[in-house]
mmCIF file of the C-alpha atoms, coordinates in Angstrom:
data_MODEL
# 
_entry.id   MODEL 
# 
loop_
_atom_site.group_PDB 
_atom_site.id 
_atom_site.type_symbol 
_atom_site.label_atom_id 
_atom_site.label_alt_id 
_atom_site.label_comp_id 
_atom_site.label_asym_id 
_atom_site.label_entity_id 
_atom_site.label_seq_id 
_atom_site.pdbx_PDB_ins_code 
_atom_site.Cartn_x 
_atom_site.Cartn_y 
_atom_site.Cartn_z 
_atom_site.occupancy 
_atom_site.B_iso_or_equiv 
_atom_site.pdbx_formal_charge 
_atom_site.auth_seq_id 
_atom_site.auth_comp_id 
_atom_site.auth_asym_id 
_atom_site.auth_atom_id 
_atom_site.pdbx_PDB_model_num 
ATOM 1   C CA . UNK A 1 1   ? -156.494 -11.960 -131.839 1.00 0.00 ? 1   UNK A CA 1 
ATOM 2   C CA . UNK A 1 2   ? -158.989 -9.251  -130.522 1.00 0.00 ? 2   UNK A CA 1 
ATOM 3   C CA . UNK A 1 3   ? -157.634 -6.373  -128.596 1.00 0.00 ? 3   UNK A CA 1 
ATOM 4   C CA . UNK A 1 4   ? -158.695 -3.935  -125.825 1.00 0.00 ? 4   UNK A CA 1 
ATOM 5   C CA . UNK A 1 5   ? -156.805 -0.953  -125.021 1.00 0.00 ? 5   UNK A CA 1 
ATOM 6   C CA . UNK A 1 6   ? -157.872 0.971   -121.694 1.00 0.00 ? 6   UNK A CA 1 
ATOM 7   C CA . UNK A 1 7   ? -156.249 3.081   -119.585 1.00 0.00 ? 7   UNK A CA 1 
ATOM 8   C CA . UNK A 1 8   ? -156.837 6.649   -121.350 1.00 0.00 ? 8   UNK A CA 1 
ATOM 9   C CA . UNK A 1 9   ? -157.972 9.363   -119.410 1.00 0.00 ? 9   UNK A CA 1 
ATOM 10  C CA . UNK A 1 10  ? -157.473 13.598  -118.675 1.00 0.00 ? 10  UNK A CA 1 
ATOM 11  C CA . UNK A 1 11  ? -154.114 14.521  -117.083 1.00 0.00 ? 11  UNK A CA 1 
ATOM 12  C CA . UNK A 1 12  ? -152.196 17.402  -116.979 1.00 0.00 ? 12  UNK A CA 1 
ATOM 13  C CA . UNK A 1 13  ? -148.937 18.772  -118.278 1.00 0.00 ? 13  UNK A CA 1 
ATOM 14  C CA . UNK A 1 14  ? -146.218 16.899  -116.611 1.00 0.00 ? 14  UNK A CA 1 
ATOM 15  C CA . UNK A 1 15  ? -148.209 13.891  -115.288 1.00 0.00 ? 15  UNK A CA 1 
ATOM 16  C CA . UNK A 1 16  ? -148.765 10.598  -116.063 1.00 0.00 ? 16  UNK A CA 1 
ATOM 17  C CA . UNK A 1 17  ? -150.675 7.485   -117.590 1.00 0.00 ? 17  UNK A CA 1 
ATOM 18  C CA . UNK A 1 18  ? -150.123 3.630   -117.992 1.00 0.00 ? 18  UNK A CA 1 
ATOM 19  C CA . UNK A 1 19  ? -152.203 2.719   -121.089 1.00 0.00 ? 19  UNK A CA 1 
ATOM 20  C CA . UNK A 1 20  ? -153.064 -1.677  -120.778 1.00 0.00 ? 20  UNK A CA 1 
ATOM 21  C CA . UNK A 1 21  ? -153.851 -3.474  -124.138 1.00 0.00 ? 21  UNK A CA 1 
ATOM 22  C CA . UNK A 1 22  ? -155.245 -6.919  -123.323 1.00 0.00 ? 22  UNK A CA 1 
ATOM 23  C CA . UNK A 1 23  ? -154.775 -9.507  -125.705 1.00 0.00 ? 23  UNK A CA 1 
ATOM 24  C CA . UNK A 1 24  ? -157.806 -12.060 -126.354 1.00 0.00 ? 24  UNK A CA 1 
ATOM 25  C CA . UNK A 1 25  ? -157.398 -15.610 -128.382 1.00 0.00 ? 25  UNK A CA 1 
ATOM 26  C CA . UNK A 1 26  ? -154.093 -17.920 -128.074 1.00 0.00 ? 26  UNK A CA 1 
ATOM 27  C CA . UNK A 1 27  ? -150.428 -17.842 -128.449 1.00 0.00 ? 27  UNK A CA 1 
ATOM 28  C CA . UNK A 1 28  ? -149.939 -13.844 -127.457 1.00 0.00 ? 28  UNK A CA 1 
ATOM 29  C CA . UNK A 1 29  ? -146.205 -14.854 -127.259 1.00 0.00 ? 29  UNK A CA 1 
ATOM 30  C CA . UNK A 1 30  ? -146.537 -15.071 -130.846 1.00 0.00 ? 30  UNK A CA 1 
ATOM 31  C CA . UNK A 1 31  ? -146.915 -11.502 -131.657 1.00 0.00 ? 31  UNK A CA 1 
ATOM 32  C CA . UNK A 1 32  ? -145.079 -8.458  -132.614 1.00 0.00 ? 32  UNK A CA 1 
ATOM 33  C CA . UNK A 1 33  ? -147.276 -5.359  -130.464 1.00 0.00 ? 33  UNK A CA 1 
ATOM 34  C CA . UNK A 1 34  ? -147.337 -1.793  -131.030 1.00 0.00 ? 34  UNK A CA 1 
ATOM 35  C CA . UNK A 1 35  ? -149.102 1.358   -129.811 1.00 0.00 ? 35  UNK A CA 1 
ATOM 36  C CA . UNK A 1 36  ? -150.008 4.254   -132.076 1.00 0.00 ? 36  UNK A CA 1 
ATOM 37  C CA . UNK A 1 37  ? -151.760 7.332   -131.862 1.00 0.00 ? 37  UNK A CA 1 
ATOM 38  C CA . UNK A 1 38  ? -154.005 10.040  -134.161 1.00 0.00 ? 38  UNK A CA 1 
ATOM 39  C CA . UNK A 1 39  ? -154.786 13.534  -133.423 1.00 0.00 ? 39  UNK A CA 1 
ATOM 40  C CA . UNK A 1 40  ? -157.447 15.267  -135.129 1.00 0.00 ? 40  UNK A CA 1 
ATOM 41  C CA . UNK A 1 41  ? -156.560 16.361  -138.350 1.00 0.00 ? 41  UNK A CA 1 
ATOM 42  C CA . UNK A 1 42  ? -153.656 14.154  -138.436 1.00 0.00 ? 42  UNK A CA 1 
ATOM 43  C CA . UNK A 1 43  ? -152.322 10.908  -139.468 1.00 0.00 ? 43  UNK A CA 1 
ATOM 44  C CA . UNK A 1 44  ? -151.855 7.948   -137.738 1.00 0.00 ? 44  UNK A CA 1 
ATOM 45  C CA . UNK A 1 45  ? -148.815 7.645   -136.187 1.00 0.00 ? 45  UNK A CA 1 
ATOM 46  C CA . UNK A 1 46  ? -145.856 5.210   -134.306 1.00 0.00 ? 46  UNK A CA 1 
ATOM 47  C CA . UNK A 1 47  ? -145.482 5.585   -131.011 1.00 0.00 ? 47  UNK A CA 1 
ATOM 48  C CA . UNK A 1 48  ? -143.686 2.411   -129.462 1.00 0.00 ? 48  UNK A CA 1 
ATOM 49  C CA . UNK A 1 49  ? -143.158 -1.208  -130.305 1.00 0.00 ? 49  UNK A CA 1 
ATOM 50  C CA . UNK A 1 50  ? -142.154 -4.336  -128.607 1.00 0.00 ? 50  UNK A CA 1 
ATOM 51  C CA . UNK A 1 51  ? -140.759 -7.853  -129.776 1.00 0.00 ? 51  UNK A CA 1 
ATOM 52  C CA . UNK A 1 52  ? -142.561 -11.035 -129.116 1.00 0.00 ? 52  UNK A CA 1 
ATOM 53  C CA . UNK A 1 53  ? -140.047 -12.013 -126.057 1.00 0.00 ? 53  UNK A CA 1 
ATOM 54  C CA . UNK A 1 54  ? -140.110 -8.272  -124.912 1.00 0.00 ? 54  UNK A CA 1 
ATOM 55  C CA . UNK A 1 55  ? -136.411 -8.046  -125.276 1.00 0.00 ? 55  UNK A CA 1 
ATOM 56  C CA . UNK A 1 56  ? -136.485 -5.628  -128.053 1.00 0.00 ? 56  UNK A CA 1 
ATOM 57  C CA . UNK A 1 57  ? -138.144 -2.330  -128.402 1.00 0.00 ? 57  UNK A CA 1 
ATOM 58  C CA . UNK A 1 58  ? -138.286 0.242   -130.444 1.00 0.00 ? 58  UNK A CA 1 
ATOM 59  C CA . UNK A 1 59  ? -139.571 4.613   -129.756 1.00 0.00 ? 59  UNK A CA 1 
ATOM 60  C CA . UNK A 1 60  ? -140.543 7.319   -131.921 1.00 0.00 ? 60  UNK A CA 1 
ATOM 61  C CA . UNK A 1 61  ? -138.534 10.445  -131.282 1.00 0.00 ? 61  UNK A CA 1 
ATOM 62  C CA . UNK A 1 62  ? -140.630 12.393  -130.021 1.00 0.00 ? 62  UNK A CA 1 
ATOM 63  C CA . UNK A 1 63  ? -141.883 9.906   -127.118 1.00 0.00 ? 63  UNK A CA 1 
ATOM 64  C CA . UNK A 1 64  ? -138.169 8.618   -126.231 1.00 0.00 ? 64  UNK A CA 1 
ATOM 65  C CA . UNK A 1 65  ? -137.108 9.039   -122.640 1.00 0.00 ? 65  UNK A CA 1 
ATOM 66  C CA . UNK A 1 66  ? -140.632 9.325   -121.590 1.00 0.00 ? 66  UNK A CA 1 
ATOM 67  C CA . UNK A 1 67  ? -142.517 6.364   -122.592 1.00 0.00 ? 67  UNK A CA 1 
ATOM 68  C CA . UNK A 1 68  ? -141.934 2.803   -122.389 1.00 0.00 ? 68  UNK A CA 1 
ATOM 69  C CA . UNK A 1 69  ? -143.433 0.130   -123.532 1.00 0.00 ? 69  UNK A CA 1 
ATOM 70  C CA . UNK A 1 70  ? -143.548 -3.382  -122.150 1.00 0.00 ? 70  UNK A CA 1 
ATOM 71  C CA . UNK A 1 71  ? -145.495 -6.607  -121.802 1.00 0.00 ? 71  UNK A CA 1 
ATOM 72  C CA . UNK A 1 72  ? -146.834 -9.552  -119.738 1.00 0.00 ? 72  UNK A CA 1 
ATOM 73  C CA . UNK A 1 73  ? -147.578 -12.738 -121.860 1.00 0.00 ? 73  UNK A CA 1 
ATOM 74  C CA . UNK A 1 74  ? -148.468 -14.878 -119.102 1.00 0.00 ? 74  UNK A CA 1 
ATOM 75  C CA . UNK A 1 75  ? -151.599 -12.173 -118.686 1.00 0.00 ? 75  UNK A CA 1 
ATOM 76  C CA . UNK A 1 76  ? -151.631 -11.439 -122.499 1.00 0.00 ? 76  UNK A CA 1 
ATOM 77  C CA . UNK A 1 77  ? -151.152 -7.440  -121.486 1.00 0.00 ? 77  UNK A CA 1 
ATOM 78  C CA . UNK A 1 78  ? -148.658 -4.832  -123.279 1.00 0.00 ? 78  UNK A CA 1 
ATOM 79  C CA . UNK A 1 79  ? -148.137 -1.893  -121.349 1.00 0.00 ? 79  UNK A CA 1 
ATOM 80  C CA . UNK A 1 80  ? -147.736 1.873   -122.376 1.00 0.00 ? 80  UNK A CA 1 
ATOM 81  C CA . UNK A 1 81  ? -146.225 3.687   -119.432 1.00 0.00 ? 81  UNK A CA 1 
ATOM 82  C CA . UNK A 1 82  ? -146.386 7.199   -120.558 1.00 0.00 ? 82  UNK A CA 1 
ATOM 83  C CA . UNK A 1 83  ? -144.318 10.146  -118.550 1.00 0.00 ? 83  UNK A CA 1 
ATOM 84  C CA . UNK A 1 84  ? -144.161 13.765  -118.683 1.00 0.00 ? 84  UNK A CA 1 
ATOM 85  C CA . UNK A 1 85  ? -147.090 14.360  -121.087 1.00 0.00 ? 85  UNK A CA 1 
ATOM 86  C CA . UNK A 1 86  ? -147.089 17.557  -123.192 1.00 0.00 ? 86  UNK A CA 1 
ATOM 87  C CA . UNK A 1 87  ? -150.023 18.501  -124.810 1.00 0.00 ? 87  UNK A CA 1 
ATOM 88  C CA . UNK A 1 88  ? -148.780 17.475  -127.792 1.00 0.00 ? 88  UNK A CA 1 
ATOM 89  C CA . UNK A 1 89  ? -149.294 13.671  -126.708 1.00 0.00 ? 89  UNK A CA 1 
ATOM 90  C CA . UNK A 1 90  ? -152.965 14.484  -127.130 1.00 0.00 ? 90  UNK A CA 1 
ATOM 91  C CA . UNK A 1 91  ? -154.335 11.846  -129.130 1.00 0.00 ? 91  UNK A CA 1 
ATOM 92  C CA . UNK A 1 92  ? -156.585 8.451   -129.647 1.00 0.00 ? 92  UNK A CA 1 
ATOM 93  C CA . UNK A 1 93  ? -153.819 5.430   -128.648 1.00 0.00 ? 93  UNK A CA 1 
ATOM 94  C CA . UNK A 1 94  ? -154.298 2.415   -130.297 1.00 0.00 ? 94  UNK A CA 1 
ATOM 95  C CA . UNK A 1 95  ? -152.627 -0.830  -129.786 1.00 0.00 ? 95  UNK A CA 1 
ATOM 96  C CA . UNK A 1 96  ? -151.747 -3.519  -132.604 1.00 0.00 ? 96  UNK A CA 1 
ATOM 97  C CA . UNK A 1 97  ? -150.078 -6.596  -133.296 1.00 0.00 ? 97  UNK A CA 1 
ATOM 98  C CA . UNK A 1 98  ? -148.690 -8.976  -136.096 1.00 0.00 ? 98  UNK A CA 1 
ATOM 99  C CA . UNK A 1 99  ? -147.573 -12.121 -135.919 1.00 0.00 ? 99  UNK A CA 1 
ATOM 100 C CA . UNK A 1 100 ? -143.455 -12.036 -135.541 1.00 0.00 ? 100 UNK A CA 1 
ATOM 101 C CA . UNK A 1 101 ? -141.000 -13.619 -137.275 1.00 0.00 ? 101 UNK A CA 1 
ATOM 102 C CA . UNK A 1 102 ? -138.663 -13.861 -135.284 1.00 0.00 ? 102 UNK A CA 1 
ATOM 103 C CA . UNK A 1 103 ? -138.429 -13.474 -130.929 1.00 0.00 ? 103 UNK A CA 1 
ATOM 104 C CA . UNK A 1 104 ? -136.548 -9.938  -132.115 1.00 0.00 ? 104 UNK A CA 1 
ATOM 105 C CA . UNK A 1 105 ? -138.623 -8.665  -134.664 1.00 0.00 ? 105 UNK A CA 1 
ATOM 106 C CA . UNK A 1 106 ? -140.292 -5.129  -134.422 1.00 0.00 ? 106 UNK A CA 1 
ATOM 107 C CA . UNK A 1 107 ? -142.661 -3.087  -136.636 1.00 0.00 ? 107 UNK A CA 1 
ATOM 108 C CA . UNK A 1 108 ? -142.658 0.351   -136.667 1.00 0.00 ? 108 UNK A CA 1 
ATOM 109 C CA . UNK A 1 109 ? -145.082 0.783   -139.542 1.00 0.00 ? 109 UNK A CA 1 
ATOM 110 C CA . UNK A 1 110 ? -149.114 0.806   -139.691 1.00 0.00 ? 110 UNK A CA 1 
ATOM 111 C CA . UNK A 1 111 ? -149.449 -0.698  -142.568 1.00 0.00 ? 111 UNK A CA 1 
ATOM 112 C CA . UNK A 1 112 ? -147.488 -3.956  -141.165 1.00 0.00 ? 112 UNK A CA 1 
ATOM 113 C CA . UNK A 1 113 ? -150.126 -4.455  -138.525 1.00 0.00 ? 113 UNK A CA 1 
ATOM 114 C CA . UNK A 1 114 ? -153.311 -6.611  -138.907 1.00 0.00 ? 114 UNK A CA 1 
ATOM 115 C CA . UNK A 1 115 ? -154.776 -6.323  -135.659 1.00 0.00 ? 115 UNK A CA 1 
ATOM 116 C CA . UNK A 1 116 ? -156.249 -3.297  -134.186 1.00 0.00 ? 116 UNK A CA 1 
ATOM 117 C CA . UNK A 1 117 ? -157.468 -2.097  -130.717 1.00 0.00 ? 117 UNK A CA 1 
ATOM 118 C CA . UNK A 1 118 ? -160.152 0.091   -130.343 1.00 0.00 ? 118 UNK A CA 1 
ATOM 119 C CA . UNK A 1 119 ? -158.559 3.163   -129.128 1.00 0.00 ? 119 UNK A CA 1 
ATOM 120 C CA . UNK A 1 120 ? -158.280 5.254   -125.720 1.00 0.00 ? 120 UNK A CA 1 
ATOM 121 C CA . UNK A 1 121 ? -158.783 8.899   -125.986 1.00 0.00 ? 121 UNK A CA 1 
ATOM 122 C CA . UNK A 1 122 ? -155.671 10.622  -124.284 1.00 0.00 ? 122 UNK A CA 1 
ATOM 123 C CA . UNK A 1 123 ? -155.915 14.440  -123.296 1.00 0.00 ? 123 UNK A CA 1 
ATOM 124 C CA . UNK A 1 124 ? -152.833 16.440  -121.903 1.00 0.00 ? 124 UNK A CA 1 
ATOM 125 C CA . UNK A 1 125 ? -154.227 19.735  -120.710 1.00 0.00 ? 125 UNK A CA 1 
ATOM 126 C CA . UNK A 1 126 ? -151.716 22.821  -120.551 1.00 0.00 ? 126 UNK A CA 1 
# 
C-alpha cells in the first residue's frame, strides 16, 4: 500500500486542521492506520491510531480531547481532525499502516508499522 498524507498547513494557537491520508493499492479494510509526528531535534512519535473497522482507537496523552482520528474505507482515507493546536503540535505528521490481525487491533508503536506516508509539515504559531 502507498500512502499520501495532505492536509498540513500554518495555523495559529487555538485553531484547527483536518490532516487526509489516502490509501493507494487494495483491501484498505485490511489495515491497522496510524498518524505520527517528529519535531526537529526529536524523535518520532505516536500520535493516534485506528482499528481496521474504525471501531477502536487509541491517543497519545498529550493529543487526547483534541484530536481524533477516523477513517473512510469505501474512499481508502484516514482522517486526523486536529483541535486546539499549541505550538507544541508543531511537527512533520506522518501516516502509517500494518496489516491487522484482528477488526480490533491497534498499534501504537513505530517500529510495528511497514508502511509510511510522506509527511505534512504542521506549524502552530504562538
Amino acid at each position: 500500500v502507498q500512502l499520501q498524507a495532505s492536509g498540513g498547513g500554518l495555523v495559529q494557537a487555538g485553531g484547527s486542521l483536518r490532516l487526509s491520508c489516502t490509501a493507494s493499492g487494495r483491501a484498505f479494510g485490511s489495515y491497522v492506520m496510524g498518524w505520527f509526528r517528529q519535531a526537529p531535534g526529536k524523535e518520532r512519535e505516536f500520535v493516534a491510531t485506528i482499528s481496521r473497522s474504525g471501531e477502536n482507537s487509541y491517543y497519545a496523552d498529550s493529543v487526547k480531547g483534541r484530536f481524533t482520528i477516523s477513517r473512510d474505507n469505501a474512499k481508502n482515507i484516514v482522517y486526523l481532525q486536529m483541535n486546539s493546536l499549541k505550538p507544541e503540535d508543531t511537527a512533520v505528521y506522518y501516516c502509517a499502516a500494518e496489516i491487522g490481525l484482528s477488526m480490533r487491533t491497534i498499534r501504537t508503536t513505530a517500529r510495528d508499522y511497514h508502511y509510511w506516508g510522506q509527511g505534512t509539515q504542521v506549524t502552530v504559531s504562538s
